[in-house]
Backbone as a chain_set.jsonl record, in Angstrom:
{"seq": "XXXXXXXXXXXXXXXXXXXXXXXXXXXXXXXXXXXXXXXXXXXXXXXXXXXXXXXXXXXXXXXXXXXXXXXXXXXXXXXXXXXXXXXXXXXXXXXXXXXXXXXXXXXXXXXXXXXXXXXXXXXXXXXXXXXXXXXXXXXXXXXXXXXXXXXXXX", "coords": {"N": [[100.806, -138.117, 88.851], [101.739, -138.038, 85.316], [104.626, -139.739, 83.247], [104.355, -139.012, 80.786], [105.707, -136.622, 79.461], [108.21, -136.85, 79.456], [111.908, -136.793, 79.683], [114.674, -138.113, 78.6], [118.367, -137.573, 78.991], [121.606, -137.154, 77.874], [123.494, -135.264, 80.608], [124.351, -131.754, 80.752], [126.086, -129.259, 81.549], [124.55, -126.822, 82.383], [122.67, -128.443, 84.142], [124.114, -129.558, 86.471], [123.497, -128.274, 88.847], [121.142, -129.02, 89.526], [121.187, -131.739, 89.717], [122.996, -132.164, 91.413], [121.35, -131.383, 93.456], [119.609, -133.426, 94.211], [121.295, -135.667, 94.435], [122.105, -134.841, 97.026], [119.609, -134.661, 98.483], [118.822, -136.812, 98.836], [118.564, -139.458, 101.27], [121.503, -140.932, 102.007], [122.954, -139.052, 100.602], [122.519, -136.56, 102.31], [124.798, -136.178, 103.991], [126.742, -136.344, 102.892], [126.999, -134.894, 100.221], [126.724, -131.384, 99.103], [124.957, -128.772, 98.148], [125.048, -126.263, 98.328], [125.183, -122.865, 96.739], [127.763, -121.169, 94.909], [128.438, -124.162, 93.438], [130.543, -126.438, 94.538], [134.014, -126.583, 93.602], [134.969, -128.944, 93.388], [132.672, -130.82, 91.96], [132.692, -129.29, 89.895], [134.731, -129.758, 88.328], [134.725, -132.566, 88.361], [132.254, -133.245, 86.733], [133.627, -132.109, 83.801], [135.431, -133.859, 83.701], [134.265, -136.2, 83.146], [132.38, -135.315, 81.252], [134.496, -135.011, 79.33], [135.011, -137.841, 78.675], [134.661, -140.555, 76.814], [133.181, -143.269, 77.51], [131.757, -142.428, 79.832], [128.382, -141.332, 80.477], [126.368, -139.244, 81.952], [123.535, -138.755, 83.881], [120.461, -137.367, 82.934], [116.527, -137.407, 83.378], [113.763, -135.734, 82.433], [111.275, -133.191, 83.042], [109.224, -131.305, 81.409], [111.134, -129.22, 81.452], [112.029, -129.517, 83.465], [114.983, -131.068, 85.647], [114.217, -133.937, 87.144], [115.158, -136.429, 87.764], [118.611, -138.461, 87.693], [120.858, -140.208, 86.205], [124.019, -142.33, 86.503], [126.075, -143.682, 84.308], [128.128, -146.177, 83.248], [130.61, -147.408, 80.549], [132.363, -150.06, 80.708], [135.205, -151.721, 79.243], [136.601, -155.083, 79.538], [138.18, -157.979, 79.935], [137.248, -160.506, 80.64], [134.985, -162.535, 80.161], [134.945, -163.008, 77.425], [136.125, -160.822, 77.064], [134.247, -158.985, 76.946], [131.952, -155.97, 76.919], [130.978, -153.972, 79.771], [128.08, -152.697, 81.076], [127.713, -150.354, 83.749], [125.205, -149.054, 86.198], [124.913, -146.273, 88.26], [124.54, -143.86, 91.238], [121.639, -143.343, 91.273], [119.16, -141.349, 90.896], [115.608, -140.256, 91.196], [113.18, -137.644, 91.947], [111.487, -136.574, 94.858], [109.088, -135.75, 94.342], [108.23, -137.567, 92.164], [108.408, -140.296, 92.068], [106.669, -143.614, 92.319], [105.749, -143.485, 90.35], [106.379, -144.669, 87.582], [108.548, -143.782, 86.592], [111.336, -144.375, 87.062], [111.713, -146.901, 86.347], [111.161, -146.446, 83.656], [113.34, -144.856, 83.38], [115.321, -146.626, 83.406], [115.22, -149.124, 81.202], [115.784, -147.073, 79.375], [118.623, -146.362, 79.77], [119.597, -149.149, 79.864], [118.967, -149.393, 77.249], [120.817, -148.23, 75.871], [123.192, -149.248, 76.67], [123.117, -151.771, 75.254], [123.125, -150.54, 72.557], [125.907, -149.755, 72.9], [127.198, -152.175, 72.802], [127.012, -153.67, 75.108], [127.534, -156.61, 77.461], [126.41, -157.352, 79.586], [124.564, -155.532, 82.568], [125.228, -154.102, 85.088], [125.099, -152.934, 88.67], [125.627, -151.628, 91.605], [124.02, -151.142, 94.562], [123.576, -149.707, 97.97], [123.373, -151.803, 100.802], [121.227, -150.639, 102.644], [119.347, -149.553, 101.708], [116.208, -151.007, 100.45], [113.869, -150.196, 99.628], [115.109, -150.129, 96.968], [116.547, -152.493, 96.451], [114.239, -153.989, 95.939], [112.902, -153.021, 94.054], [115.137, -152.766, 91.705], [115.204, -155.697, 91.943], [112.569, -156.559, 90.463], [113.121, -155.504, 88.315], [114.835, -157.304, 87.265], [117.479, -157.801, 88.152], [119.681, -159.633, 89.357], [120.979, -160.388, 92.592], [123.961, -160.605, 92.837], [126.658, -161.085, 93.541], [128.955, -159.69, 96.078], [129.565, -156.405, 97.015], [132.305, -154.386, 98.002], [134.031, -151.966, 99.539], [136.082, -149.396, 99.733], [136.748, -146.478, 101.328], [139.076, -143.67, 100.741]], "CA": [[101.548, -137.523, 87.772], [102.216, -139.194, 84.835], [105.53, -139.17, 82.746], [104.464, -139.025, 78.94], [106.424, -135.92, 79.121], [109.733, -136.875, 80.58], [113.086, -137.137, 78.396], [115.799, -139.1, 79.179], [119.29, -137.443, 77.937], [122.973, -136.778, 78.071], [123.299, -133.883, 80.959], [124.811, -130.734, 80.363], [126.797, -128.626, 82.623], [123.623, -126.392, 83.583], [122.294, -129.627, 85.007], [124.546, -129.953, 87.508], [123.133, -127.548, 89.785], [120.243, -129.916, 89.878], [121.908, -132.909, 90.067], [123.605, -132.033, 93.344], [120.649, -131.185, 94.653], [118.755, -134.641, 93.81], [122.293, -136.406, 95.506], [122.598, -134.281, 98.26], [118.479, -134.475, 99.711], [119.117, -138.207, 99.33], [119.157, -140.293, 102.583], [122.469, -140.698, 102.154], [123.54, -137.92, 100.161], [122.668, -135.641, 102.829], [125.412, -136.277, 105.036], [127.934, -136.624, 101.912], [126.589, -133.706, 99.296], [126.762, -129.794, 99.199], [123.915, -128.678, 96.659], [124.788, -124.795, 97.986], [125.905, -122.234, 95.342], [127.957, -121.483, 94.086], [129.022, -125.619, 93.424], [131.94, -126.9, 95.352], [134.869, -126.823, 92.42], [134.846, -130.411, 92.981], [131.409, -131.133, 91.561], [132.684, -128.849, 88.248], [136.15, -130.659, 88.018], [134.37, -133.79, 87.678], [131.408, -132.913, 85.515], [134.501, -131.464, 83.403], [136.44, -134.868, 83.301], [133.046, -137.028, 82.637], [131.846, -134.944, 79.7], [135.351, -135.774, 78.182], [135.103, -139.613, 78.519], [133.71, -141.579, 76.118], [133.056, -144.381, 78.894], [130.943, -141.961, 80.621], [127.244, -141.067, 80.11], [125.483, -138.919, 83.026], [122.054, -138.897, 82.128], [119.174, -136.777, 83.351], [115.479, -137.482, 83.516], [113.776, -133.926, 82.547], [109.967, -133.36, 82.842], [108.972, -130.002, 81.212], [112.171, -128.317, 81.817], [112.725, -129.812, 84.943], [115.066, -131.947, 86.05], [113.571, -134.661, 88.255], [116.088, -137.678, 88.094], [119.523, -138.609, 86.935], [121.694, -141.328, 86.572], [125.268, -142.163, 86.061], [125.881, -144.948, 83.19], [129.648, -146.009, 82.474], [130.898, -148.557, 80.086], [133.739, -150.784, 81.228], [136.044, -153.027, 79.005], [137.177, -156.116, 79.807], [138.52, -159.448, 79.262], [136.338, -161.695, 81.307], [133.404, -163.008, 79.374], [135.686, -163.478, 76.232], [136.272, -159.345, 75.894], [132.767, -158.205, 77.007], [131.829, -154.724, 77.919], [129.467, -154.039, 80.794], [127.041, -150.673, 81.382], [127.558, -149.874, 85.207], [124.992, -147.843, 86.344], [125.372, -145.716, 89.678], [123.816, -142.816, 91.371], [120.264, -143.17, 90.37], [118.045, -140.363, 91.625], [114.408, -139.936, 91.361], [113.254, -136.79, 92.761], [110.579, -137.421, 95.782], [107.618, -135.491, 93.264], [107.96, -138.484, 90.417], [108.354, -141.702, 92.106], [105.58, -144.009, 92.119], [105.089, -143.227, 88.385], [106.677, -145.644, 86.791], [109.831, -142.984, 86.1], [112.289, -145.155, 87.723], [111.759, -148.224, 85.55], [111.309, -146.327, 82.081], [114.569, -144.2, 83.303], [116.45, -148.197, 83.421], [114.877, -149.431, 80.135], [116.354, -146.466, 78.421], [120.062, -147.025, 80.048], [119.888, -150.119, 79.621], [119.161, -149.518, 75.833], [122.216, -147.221, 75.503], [124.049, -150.236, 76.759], [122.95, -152.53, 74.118], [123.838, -149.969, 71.557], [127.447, -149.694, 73.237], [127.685, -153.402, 72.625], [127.348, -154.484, 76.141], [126.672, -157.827, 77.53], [126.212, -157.476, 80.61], [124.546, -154.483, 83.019], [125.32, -153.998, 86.736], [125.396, -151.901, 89.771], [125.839, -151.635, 93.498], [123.131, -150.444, 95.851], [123.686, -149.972, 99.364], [123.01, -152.282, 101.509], [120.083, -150.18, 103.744], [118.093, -149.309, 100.418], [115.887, -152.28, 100.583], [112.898, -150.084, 98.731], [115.749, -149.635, 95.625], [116.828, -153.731, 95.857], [113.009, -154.751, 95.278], [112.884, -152.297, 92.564], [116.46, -153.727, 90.831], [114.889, -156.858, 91.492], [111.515, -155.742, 90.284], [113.386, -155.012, 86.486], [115.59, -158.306, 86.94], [118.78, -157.637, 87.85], [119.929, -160.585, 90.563], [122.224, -159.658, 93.688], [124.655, -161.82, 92.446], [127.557, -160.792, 94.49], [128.672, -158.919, 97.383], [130.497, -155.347, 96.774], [132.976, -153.571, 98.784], [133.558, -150.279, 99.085], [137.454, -148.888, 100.506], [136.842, -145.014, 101.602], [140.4, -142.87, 100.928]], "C": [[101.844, -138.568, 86.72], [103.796, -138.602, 84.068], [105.679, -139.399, 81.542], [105.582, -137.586, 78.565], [107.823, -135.503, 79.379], [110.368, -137.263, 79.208], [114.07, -137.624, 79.089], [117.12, -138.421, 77.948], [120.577, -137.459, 78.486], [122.718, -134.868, 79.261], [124.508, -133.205, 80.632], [125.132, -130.003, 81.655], [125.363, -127.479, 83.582], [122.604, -127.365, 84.517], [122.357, -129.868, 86.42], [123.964, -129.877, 89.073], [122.115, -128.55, 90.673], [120.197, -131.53, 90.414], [122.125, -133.141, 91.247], [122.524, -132.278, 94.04], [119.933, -132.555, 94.633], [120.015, -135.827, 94.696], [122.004, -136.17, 96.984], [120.843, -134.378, 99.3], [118.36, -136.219, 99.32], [118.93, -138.787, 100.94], [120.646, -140.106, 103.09], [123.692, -139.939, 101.788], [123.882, -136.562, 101.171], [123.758, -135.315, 103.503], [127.392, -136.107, 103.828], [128.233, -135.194, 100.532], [126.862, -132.447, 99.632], [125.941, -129.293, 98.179], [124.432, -127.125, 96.987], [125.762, -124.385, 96.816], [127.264, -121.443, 95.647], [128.36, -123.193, 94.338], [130.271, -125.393, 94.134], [133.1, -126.841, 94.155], [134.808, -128.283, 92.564], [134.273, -131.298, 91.865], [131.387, -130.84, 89.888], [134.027, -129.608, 87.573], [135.481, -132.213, 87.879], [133.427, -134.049, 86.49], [132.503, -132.616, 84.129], [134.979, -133.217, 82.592], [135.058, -136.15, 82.866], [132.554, -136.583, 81.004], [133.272, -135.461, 78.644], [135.887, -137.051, 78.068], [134.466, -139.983, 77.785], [132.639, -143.0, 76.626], [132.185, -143.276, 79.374], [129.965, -141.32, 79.998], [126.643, -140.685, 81.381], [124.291, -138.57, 82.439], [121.222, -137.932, 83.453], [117.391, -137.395, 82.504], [114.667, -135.916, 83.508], [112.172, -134.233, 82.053], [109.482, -131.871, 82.884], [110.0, -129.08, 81.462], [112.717, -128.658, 82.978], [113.188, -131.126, 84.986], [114.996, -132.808, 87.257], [113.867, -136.535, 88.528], [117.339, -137.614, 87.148], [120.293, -139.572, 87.748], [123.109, -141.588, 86.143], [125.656, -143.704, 85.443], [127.664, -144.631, 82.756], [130.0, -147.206, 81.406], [132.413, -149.182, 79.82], [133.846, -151.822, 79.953], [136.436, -153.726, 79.752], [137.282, -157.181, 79.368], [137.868, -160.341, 79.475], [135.362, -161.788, 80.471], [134.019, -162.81, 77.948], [135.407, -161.603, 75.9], [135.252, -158.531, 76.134], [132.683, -157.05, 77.541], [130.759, -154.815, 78.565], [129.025, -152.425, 80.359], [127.086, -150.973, 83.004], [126.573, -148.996, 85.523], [125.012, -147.696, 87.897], [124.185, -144.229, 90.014], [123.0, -142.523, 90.956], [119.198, -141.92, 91.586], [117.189, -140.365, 90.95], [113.978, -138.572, 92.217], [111.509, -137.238, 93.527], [109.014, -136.94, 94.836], [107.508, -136.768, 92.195], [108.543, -139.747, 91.305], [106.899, -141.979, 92.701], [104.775, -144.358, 90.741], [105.408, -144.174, 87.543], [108.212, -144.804, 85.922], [111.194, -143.793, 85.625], [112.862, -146.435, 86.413], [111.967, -147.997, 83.826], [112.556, -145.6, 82.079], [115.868, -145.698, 82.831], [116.11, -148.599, 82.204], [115.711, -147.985, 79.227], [118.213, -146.411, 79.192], [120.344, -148.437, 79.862], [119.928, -150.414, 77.412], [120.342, -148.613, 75.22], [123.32, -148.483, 75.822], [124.324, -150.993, 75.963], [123.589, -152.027, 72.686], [124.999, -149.956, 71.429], [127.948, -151.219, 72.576], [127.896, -154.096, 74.08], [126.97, -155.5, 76.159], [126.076, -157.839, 78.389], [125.758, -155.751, 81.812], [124.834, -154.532, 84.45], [125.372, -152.661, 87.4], [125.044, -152.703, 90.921], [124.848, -151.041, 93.908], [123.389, -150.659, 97.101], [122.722, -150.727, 100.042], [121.379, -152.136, 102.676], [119.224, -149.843, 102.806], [117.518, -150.552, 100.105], [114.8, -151.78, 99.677], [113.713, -150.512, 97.022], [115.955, -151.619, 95.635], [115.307, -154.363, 95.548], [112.554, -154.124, 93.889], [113.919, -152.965, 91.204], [115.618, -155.057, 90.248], [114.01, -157.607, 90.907], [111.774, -155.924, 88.224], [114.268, -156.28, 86.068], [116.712, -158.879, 86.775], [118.738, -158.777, 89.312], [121.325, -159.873, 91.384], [123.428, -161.255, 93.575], [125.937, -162.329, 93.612], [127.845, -159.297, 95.079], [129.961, -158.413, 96.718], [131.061, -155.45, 98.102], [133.437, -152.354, 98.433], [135.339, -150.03, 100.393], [137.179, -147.281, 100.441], [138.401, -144.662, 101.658], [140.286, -141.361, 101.157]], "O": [[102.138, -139.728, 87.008], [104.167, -137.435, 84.184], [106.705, -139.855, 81.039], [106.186, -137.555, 77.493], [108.391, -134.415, 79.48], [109.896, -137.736, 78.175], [114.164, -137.431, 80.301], [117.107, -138.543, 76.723], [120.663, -137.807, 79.663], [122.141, -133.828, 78.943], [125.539, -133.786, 80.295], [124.479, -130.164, 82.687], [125.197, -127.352, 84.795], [121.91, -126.956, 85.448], [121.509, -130.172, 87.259], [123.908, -130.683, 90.002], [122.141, -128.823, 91.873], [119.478, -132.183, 91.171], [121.673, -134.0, 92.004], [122.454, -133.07, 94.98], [119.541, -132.584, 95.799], [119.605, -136.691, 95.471], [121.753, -136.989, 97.869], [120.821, -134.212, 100.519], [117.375, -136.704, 99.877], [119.459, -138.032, 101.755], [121.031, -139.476, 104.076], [124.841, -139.973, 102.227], [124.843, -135.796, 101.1], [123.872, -134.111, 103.729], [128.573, -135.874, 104.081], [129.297, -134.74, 100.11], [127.374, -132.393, 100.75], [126.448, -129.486, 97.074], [124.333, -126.436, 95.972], [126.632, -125.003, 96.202], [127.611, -121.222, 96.807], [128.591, -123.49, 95.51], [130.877, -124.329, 94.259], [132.509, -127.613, 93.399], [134.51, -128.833, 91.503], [134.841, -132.11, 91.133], [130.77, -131.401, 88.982], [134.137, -129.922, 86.388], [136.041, -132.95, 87.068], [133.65, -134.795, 85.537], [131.938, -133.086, 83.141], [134.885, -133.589, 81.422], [135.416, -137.008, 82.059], [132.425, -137.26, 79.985], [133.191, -136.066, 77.574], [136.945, -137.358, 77.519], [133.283, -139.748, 78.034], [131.63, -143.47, 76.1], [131.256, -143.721, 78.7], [130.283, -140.679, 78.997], [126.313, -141.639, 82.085], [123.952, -138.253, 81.299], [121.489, -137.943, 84.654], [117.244, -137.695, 81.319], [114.885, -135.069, 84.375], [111.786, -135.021, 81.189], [109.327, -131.239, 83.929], [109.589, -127.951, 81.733], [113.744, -128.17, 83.45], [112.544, -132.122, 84.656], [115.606, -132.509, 88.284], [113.246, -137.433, 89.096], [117.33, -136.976, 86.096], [120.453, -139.804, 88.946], [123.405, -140.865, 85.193], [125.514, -144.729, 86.11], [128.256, -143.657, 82.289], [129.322, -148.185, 81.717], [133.283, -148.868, 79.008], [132.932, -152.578, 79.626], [136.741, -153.248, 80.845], [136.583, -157.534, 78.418], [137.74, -161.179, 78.582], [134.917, -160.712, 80.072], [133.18, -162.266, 77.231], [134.782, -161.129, 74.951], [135.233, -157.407, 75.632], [133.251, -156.876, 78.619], [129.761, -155.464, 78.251], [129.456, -151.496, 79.676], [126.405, -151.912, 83.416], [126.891, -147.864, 85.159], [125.097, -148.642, 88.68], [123.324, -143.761, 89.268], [123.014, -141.546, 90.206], [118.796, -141.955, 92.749], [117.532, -140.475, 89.773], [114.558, -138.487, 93.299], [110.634, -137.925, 93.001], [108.048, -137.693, 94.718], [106.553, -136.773, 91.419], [109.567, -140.099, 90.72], [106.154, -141.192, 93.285], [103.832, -145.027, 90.318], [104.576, -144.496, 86.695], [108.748, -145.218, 84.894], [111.82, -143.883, 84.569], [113.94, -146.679, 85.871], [112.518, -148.723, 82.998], [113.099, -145.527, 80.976], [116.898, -145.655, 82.159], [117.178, -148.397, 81.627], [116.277, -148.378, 78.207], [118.938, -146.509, 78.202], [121.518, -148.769, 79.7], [120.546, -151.168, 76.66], [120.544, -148.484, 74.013], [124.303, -148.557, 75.085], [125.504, -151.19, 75.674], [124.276, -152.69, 71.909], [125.52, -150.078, 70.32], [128.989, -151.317, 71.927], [128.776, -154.939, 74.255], [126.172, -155.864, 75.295], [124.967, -158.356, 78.258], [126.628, -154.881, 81.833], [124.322, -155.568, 84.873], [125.614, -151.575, 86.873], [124.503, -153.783, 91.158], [124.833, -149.947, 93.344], [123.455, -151.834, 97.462], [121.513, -150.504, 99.993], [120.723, -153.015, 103.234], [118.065, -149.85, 103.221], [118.242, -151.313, 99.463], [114.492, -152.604, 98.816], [113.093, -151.049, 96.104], [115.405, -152.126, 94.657], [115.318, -155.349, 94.811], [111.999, -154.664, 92.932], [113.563, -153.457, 90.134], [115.374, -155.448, 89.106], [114.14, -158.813, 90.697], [111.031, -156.267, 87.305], [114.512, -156.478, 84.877], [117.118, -159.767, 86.026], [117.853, -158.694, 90.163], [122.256, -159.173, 90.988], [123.518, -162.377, 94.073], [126.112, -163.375, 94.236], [127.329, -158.215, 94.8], [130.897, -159.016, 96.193], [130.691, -156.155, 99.041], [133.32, -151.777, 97.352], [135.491, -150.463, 101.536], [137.441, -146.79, 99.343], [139.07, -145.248, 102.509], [141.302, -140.681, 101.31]]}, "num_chains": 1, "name": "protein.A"}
């Protein structure tokens, strides 16, 4: 497959549906997700409070009408680095039809250029630890495992 016809945008609430489901047949989504319908109110109470952040950018990957990845792009202030904002990104899905393609990498080149626009300096994210295909990929586009997350479940 190739992906001359993929778009990279801001998603939209009929998204979601798809979204879930791209979390939830994850590895580790499965065990954490609910893709059935109707959505969990959860899933719309946050979509809800994301669309009205400015700091927040959920993005979809859409190839002919379909969406077949999405990612979640935030942009943090702070003081460290004399004031600098970062681009976080999180929750990157690929759906299992479009990797291999080179999706993945042109999905990060265009978050990462939304970052630049923001005025970031700096981009990061977390990957779990057992995703060892996703840290050769990261490390693949040039991001270094600099330091070690943690993660507090409430």
């Amino acid at each position: 497959m190739t992906t001359l016809n993929v778009i990279f945008r801001r998603a939209t609430r009929d998204d979601l549906p798809a979204i879930v489901v791209l979390l939830a047949t994850d590895d580790l989504g499965k065990g954490r997700e609910d893709a059935s319908m109707p959505l969990a109110q959860p899933y719309l109470d946050a979509f809800v409070a994301i669309e009205a952040d400015k700091n927040q950018l959920l993005s979809v990957a859409e190839d002919g009408g379909t969406v077949v990845g999405t990612l979640m792009l935030t942009f943090i202030p702070g003081l460290s680095r004399m004031g600098a904002w970062r681009g976080q990104i999180e929750a990157v899905r690929i759906a299992q039809s479009h990797r291999g393609a080179g999706l993945g990498e042109q999905f990060f080149k265009w978050a990462i250029e939304r970052c630049r626009e923001r005025g970031c300096s700096l981009v990061q994210l977390t990957t779990d630890k057992t995703r060892a295909d996703a840290h050769r990929f990261y490390d693949k586009l040039g991001f270094t495992a600099s330091h070690e997350g943690y993660k507090l479940t409430l």
